[in-house]
PAKETOR-848121 format. One record per residue (C-alpha): residue number from 0; residue in three letters; z, x, y. Coordinates in Angstrom, 1 decimal. Each point is the difference from the previous one (the first is absolute). Layout:
BEGIN
+-----+------+--------+--------+--------+
!  nr ! rest !     c3 !     c1 !     c2 !
+-----+------+--------+--------+--------+
! NUM !  ALA !      Z !      X !      Y !
...
+-----+------+--------+--------+--------+
This chain:
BEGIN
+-----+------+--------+--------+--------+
!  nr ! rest !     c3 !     c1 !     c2 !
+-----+------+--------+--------+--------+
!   0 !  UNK !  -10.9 !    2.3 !   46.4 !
!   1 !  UNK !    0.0 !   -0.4 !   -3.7 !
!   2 !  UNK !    0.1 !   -3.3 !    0.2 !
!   3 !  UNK !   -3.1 !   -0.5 !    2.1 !
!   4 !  UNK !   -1.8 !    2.8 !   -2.3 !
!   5 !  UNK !    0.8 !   -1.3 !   -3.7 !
!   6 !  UNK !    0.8 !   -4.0 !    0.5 !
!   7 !  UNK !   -3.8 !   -0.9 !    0.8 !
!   8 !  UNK !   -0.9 !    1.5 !   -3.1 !
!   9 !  UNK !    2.5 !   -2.3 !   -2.2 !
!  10 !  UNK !   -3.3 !   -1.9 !   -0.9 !
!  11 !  UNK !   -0.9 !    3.3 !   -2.2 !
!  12 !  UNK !    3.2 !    0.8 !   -1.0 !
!  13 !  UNK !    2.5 !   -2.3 !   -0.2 !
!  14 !  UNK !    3.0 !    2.1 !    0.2 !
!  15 !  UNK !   -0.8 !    0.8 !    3.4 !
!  16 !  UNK !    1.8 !   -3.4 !    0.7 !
!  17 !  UNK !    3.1 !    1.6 !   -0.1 !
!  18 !  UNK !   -0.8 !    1.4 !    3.9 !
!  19 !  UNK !    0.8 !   -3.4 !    1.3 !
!  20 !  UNK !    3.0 !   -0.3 !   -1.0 !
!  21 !  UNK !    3.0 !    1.4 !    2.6 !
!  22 !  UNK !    2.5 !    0.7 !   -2.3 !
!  23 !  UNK !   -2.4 !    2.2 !   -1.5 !
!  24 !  UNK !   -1.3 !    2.0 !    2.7 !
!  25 !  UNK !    3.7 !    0.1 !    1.4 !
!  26 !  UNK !    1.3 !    1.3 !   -3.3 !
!  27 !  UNK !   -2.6 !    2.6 !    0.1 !
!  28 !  UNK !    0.4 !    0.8 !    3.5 !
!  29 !  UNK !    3.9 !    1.3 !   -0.9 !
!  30 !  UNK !   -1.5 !    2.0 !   -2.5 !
!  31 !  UNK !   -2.4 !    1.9 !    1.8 !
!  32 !  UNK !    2.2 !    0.5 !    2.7 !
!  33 !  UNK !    2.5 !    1.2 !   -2.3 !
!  34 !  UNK !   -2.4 !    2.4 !   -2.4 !
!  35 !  UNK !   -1.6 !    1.1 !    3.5 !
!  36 !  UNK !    3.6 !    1.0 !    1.0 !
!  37 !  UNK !    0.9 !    1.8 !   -2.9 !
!  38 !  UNK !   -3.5 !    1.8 !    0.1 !
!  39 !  UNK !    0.5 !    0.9 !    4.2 !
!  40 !  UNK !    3.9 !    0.7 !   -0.1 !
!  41 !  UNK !    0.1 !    3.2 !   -1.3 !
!  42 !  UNK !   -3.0 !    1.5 !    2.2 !
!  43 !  UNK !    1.2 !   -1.6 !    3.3 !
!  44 !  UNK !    3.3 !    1.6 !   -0.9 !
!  45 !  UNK !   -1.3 !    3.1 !   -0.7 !
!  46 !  UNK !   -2.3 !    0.4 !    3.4 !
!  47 !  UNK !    2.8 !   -1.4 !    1.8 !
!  48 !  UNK !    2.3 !    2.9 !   -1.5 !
!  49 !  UNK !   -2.9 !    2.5 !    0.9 !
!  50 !  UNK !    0.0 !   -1.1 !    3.8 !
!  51 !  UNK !    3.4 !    0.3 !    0.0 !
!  52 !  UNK !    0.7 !   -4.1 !    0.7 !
!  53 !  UNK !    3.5 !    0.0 !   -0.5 !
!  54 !  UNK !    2.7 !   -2.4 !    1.4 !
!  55 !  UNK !    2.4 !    1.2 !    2.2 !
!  56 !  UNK !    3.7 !   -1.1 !   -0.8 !
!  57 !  UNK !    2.4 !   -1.2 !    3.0 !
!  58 !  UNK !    3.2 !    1.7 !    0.2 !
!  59 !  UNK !    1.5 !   -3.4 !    1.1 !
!  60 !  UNK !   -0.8 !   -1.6 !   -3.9 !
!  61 !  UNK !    1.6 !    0.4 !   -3.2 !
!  62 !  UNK !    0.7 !    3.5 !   -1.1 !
!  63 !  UNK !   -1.3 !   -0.7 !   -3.5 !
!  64 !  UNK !   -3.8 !   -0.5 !    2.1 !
!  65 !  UNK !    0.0 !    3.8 !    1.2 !
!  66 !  UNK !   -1.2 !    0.6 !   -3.5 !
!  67 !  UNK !   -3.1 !   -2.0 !    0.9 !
!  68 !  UNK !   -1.0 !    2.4 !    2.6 !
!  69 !  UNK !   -3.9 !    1.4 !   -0.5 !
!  70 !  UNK !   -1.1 !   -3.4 !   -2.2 !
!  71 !  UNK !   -3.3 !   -1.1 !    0.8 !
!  72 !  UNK !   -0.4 !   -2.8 !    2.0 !
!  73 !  UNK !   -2.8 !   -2.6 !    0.8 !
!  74 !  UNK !   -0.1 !   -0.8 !   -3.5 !
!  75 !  UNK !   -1.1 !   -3.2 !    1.6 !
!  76 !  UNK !   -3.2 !    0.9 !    0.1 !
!  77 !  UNK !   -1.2 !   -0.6 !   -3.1 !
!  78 !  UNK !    1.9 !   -3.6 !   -0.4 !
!  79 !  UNK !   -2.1 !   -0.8 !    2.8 !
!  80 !  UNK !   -3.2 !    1.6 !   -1.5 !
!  81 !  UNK !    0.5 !   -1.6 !   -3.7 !
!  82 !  UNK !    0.8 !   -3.2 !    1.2 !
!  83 !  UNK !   -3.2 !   -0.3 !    2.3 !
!  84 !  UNK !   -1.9 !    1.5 !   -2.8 !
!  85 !  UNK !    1.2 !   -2.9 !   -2.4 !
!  86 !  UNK !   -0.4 !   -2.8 !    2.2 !
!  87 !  UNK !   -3.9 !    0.6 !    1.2 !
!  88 !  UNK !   -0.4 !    0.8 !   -3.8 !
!  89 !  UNK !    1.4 !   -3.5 !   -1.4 !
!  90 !  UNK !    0.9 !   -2.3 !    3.0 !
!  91 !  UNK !   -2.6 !   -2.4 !    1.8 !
!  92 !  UNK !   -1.5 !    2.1 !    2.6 !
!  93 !  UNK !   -1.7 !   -3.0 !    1.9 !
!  94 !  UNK !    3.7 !   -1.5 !    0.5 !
!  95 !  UNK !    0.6 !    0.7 !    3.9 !
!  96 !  UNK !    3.4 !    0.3 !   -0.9 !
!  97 !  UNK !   -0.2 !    3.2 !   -2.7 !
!  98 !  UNK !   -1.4 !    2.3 !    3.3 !
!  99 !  UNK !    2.9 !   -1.6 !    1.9 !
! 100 !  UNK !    2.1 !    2.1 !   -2.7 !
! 101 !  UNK !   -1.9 !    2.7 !   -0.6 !
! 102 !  UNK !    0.1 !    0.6 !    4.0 !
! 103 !  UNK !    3.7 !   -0.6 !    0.5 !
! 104 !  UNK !    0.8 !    2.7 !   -3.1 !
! 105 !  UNK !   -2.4 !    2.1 !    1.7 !
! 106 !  UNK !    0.8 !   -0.2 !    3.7 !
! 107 !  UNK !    3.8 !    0.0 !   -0.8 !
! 108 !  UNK !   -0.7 !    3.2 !   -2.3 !
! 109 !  UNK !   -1.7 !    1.8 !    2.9 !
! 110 !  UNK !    2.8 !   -0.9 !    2.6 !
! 111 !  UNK !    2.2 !    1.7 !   -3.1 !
! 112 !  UNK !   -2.0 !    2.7 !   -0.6 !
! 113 !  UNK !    0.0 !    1.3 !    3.3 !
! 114 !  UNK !    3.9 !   -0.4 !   -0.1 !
! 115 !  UNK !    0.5 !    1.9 !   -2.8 !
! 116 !  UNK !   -2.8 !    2.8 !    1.3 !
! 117 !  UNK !    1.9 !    0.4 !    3.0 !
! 118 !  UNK !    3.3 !    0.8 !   -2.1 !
! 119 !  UNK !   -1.1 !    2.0 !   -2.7 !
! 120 !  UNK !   -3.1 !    2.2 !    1.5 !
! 121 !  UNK !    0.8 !    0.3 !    4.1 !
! 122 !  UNK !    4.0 !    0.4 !   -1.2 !
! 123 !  UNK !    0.4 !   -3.1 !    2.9 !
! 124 !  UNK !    3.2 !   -1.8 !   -2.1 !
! 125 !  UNK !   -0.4 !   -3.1 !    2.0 !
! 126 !  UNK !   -3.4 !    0.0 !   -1.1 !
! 127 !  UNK !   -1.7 !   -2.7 !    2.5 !
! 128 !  UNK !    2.1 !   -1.0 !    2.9 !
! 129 !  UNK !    1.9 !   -3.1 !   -0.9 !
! 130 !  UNK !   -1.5 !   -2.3 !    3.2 !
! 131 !  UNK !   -3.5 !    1.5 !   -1.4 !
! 132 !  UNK !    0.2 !   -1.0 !   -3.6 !
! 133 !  UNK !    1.3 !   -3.6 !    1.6 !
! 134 !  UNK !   -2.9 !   -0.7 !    1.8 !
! 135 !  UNK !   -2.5 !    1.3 !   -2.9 !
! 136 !  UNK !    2.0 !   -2.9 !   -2.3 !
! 137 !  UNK !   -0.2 !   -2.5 !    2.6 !
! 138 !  UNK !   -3.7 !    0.9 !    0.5 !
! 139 !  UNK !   -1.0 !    0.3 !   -3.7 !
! 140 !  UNK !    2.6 !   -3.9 !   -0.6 !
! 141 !  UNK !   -2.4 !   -1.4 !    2.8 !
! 142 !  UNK !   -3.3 !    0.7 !   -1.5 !
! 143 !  UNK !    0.9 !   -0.8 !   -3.2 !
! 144 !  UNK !    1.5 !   -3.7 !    1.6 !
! 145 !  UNK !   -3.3 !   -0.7 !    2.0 !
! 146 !  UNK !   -1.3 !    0.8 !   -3.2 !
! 147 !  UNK !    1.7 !   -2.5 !   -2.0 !
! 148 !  UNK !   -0.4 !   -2.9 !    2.6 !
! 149 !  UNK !   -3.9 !    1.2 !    0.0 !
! 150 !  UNK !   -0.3 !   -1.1 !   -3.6 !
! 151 !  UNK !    2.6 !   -2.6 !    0.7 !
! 152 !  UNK !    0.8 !   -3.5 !   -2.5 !
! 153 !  UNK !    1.6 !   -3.1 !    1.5 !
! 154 !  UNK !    3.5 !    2.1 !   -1.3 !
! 155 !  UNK !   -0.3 !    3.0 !    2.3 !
! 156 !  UNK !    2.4 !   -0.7 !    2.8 !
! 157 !  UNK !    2.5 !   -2.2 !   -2.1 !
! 158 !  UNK !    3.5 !    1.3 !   -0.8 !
! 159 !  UNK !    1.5 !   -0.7 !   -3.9 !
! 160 !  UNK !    3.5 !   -0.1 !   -0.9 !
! 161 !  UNK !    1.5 !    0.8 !   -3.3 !
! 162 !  UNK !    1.4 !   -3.5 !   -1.7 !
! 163 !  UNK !   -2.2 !   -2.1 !    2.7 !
! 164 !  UNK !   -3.7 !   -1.4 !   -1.4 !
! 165 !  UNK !   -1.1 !   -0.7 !    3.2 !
! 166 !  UNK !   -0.2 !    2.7 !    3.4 !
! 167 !  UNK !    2.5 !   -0.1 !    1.8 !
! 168 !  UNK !   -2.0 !    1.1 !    3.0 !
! 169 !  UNK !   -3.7 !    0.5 !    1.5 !
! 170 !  UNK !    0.8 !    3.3 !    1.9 !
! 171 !  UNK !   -3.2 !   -0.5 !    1.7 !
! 172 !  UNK !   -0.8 !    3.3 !    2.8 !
! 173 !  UNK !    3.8 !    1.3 !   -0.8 !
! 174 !  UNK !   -1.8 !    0.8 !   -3.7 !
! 175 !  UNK !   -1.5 !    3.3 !    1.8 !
! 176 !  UNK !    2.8 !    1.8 !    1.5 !
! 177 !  UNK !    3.1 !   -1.1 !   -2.9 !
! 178 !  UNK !   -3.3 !    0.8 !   -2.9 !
! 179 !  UNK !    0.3 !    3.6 !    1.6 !
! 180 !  UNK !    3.7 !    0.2 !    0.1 !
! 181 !  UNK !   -0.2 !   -0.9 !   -3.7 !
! 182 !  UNK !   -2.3 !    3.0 !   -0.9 !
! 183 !  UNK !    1.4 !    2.7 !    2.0 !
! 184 !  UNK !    3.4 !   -1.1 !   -1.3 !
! 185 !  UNK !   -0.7 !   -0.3 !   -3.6 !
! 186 !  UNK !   -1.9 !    3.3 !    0.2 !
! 187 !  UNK !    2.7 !    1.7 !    1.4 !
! 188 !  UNK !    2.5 !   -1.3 !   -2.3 !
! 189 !  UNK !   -1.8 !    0.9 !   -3.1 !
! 190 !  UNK !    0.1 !    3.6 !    2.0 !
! 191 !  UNK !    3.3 !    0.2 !    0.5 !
! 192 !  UNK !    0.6 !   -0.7 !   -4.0 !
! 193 !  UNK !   -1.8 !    2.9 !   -0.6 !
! 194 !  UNK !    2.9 !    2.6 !   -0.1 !
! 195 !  UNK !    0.9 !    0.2 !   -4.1 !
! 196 !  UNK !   -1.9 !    0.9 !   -3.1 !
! 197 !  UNK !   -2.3 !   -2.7 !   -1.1 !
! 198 !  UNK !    2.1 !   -3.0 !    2.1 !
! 199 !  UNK !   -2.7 !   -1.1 !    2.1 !
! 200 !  UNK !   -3.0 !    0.3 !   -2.8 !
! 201 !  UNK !    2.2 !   -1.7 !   -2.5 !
! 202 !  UNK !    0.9 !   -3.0 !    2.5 !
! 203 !  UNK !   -3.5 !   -0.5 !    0.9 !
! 204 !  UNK !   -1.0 !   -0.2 !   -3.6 !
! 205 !  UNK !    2.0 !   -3.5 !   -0.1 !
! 206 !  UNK !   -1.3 !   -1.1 !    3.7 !
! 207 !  UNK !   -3.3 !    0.6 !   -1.3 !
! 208 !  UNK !    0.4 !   -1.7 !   -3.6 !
! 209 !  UNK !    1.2 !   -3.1 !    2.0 !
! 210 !  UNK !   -2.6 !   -0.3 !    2.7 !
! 211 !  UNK !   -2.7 !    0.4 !   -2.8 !
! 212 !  UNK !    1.9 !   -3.1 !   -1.8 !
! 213 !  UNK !    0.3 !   -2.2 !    4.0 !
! 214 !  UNK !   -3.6 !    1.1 !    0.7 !
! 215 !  UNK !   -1.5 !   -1.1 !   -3.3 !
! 216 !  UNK !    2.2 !   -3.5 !    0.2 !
! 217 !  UNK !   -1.4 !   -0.5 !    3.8 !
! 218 !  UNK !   -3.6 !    0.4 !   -1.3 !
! 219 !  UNK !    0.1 !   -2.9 !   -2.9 !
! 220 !  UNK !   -0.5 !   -3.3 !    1.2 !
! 221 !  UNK !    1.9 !   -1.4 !   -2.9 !
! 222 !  UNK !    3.1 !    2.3 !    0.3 !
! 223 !  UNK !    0.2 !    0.2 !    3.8 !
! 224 !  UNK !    0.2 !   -4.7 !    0.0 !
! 225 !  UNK !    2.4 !    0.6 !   -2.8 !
! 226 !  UNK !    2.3 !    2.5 !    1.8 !
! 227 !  UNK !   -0.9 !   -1.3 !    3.5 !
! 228 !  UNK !   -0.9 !    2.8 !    1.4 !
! 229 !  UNK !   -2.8 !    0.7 !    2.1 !
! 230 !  UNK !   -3.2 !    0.0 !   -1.7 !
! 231 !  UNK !   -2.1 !    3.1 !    1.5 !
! 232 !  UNK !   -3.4 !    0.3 !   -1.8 !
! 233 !  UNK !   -1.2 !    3.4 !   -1.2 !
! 234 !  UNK !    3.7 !    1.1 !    0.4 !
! 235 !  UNK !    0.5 !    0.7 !   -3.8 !
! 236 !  UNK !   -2.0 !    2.8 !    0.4 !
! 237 !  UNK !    2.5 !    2.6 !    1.8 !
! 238 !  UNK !    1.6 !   -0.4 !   -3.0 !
! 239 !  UNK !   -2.5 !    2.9 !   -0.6 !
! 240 !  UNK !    1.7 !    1.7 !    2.9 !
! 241 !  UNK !    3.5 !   -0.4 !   -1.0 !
! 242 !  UNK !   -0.3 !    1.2 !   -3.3 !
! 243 !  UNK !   -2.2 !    3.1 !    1.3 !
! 244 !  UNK !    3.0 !    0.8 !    2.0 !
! 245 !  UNK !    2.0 !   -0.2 !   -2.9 !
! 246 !  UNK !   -1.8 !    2.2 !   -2.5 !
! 247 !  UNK !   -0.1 !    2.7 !    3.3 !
! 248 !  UNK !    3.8 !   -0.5 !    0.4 !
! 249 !  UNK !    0.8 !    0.3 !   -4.1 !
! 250 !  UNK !   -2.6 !    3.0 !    0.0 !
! 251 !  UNK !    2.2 !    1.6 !    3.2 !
! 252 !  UNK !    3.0 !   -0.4 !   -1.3 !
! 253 !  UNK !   -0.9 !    1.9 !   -3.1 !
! 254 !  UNK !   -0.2 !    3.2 !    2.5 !
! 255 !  UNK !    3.0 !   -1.4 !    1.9 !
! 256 !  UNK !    2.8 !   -0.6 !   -2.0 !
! 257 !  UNK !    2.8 !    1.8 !    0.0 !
! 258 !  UNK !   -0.5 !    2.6 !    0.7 !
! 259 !  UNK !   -2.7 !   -0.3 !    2.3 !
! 260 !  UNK !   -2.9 !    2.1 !   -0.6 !
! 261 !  UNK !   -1.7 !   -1.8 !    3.1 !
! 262 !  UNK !    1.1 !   -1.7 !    3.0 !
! 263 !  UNK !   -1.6 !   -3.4 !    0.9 !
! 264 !  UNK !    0.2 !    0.7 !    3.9 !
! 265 !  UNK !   -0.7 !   -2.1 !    3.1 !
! 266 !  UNK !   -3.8 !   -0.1 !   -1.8 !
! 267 !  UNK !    1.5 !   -2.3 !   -2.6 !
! 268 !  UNK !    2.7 !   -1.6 !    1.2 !
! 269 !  UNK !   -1.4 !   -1.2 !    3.8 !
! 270 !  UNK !   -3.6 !   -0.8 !   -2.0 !
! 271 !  UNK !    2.1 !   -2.0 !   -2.6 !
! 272 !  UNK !    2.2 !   -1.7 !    2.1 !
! 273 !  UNK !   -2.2 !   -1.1 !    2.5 !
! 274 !  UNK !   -2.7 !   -1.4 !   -2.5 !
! 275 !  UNK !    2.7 !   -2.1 !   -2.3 !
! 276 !  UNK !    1.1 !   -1.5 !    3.0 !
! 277 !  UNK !   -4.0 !   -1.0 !    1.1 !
! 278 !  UNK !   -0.5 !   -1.3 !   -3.7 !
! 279 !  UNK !    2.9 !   -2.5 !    0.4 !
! 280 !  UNK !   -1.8 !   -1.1 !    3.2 !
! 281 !  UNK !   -3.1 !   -0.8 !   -1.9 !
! 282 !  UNK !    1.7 !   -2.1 !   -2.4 !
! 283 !  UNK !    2.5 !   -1.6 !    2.7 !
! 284 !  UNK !    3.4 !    1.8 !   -2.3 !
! 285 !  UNK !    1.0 !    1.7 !    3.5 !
! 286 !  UNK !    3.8 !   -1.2 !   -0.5 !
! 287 !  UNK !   -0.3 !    0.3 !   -3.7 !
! 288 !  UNK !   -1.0 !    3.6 !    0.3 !
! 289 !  UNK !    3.3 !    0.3 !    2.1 !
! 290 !  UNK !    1.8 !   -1.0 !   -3.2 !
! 291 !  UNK !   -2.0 !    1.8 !   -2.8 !
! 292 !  UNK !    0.4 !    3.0 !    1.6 !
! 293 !  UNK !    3.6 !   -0.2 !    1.2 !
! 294 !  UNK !    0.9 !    3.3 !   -1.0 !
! 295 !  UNK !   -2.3 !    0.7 !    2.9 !
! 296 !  UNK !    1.6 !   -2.1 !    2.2 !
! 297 !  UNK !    3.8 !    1.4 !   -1.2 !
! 298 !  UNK !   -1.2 !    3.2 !    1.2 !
! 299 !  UNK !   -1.1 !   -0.4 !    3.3 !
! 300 !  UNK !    2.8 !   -2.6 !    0.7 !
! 301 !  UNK !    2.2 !    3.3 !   -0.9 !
! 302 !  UNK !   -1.4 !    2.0 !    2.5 !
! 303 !  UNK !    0.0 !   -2.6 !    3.2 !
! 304 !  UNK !    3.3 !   -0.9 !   -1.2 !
! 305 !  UNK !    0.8 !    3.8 !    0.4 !
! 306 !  UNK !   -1.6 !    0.4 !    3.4 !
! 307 !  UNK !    1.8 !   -3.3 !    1.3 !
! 308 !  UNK !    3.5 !    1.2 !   -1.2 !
! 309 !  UNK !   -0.1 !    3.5 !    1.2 !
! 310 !  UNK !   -1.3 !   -1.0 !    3.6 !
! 311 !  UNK !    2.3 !   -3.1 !    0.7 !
! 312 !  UNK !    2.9 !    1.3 !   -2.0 !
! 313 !  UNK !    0.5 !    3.6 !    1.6 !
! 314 !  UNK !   -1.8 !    2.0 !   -2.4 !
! 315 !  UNK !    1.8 !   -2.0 !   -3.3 !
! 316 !  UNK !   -2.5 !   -0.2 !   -2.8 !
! 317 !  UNK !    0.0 !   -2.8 !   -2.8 !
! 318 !  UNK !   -1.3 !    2.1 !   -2.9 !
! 319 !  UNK !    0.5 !    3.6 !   -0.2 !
! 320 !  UNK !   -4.1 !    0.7 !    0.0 !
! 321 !  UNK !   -2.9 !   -2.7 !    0.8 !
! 322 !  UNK !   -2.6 !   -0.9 !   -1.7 !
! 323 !  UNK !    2.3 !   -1.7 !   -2.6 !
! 324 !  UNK !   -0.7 !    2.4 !   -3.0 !
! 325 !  UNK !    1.4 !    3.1 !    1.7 !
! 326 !  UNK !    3.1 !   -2.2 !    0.5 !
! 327 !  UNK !    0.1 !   -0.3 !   -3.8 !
! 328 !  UNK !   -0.4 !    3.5 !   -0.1 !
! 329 !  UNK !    2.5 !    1.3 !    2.0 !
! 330 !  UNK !    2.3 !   -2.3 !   -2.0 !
! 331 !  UNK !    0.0 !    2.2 !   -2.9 !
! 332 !  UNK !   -3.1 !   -2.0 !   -1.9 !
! 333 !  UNK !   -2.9 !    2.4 !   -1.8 !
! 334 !  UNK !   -3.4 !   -0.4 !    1.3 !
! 335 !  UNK !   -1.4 !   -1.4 !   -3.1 !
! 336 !  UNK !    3.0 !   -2.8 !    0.0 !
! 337 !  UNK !   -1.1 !   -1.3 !    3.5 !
! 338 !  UNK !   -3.5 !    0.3 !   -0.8 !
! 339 !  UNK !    0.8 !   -2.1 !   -3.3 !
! 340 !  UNK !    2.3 !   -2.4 !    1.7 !
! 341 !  UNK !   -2.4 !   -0.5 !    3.0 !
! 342 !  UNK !   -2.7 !   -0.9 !   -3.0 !
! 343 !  UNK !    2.6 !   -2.3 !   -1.7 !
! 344 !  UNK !    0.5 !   -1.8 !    4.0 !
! 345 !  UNK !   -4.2 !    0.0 !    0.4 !
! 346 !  UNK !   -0.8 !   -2.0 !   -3.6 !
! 347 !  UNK !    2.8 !   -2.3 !    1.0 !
! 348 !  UNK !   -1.4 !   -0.7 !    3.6 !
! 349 !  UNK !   -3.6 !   -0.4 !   -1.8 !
! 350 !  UNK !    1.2 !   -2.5 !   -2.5 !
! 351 !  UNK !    2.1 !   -1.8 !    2.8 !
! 352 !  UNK !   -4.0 !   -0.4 !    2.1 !
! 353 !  UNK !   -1.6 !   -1.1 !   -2.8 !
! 354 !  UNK !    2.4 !   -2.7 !   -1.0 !
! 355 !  UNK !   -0.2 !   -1.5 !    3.5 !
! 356 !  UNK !   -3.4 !   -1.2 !   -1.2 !
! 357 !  UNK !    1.2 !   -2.7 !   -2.1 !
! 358 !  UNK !    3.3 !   -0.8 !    2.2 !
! 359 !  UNK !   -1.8 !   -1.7 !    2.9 !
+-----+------+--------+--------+--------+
């Protein structure tokens, strides 16, 4: 919006030239995400205390969690509100792809929101059935695919390996149904990450700092022929988005840390999740996303891995709690050392992503 309101002026004032740069707008974008955090943290805590929006602890977890009882949740609310807030402010608005964003953050958020409603003010603790909040991700992944082939480049459908300068496969009408399998996975494994102080919040901050670097890269002509990788114009601009998310993310995790004066909740994470994993779609880093976020991945490998074992082996489990942190947990590790540790793990996987650029 900023752009479009200062940059025709730059013939008056020739600092306004500044609003076509990306890197700009994008580095601005974190901060007002981040200032708006800071500003909205403490009020959104405080009306969440007021209504009483406090997590419910499992008996089943850690014992050292039962402290957590009665700390607000749905702290994702004003991620999502910040980061929207930033990005009309100082991305492109007439880029089809910033709505696709804003609408995946949004529509994810909702499906969250009602989630976390359910829990915290109807006392359901499964909040949404499971086979309901299933079909409200598959829904919300199709839209937002029908969406991205609408505004489609001659890139949409194709499939890009790590290492490999060329596709590897034109996925064709198989795009559709695996596309949705992407989103509803990644969503829910950002979800299930969710469980310590400040884990997930800090892990997207290095998801989102690497996107923002693959998404500016993909939108250069003379990076993207250097690299070879897939030149997608106007993609250098959800850089803005990225970084929005960051700013949000480093302003939550002010309020977050331990310990936690506010919960993210299935606001956040499904919201999050589900809209990193669209992002990578745009920008064709599907299988790279898989690697930049392997902590992710670790996590939700833990708990099928789990399942698996203690149905096919007679009720023998591989770790003593799934997802993978509560393993870490149980094994005599603070919270803070996991959280740390899983930190350490998500840099390394962001580094490892980003290298893959030049190896091909």
């Amino acid at each position: 919006m900023l752009k479009e309101l200062f940059y025709p002026l730059v013939k008056y004032f020739t600092p306004f030239n500044v609003f076509q740069y990306i890197t700009f707008r994008a580095a601005y974008a974190a901060i007002t995400s981040l200032l708006l955090s800071f500003v909205l943290g403490p009020w959104v805590i405080e009306k969440l205390r007021k209504l009483k929006a406090g997590e419910e602890i499992r008996e089943l977890g850690p014992s050292t969690h039962k402290s957590k009882s009665g700390t607000p949740t749905m702290g994702g609310l004003f991620i999502v509100f910040s980061t929207v807030f930033s990005v009309l402010l100082w991305q492109d608005i007439h880029y089809p792809f910033t709505w696709v964003l804003v609408a995946s953050l949004l529509s994810f958020g909702l499906l969250g929101f009602i989630d976390d409603y359910l829990k915290v003010f109807k006392k359901n603790k499964e909040g949404l059935r499971a086979s309901i909040k299933f079909i409200g991700q598959i829904l919300i992944s199709l839209v937002l695919t029908g969406l991205i082939l609408l505004f489609s480049n001659e890139y949409s459908t194709l499939l890009y390996l790590p290492f490999i300068k060329t596709p590897v496969i034109n996925l064709s009408y198989w795009y559709v149904p695996l596309a949705v399998m992407f989103v509803v996975g990644y969503s829910n494994a950002v979800n299930l990450t969710d469980g310590l102080d400040g884990l997930a919040a800090g892990l997207v901050i290095f998801v989102g700092f690497a996107l923002a670097i693959f998404a500016y890269l993909t939108g250069r002509v003379d990076f993207s022929e250097y690299l070879q990788i897939p030149y997608i114009s106007g993609a250098g601009e959800l850089s803005v988005f990225a970084l929005a998310l960051v700013g949000a993310c480093v302003g939550f995790l002010w309020f977050n840390c331990h310990p936690a004066e506010v919960m993210m909740g299935d606001t956040g994470s499904l919201s999050i999740g589900g809209t990193l994993a669209v992002f990578s779609m745009l920008i064709k880093k599907e299988i790279l996303l898989l690697i930049v976020g392997g902590v992710f991945i670790l996590e939700t490998l833990s708990v099928i891995l789990q399942v698996l074992s203690y149905k096919l082996r007679n009720g023998k489990r591989i770790f003593k709690m799934a997802p993978l942190h509560h393993h870490f947990e149980l094994s005599g590790w603070p919270e803070s050392k996991v959280v740390i540790r899983m930190w350490i793990l998500g840099g390394l996987f962001a580094i490892i992503g980003l290298s893959t650029l030049k190896v091909q």
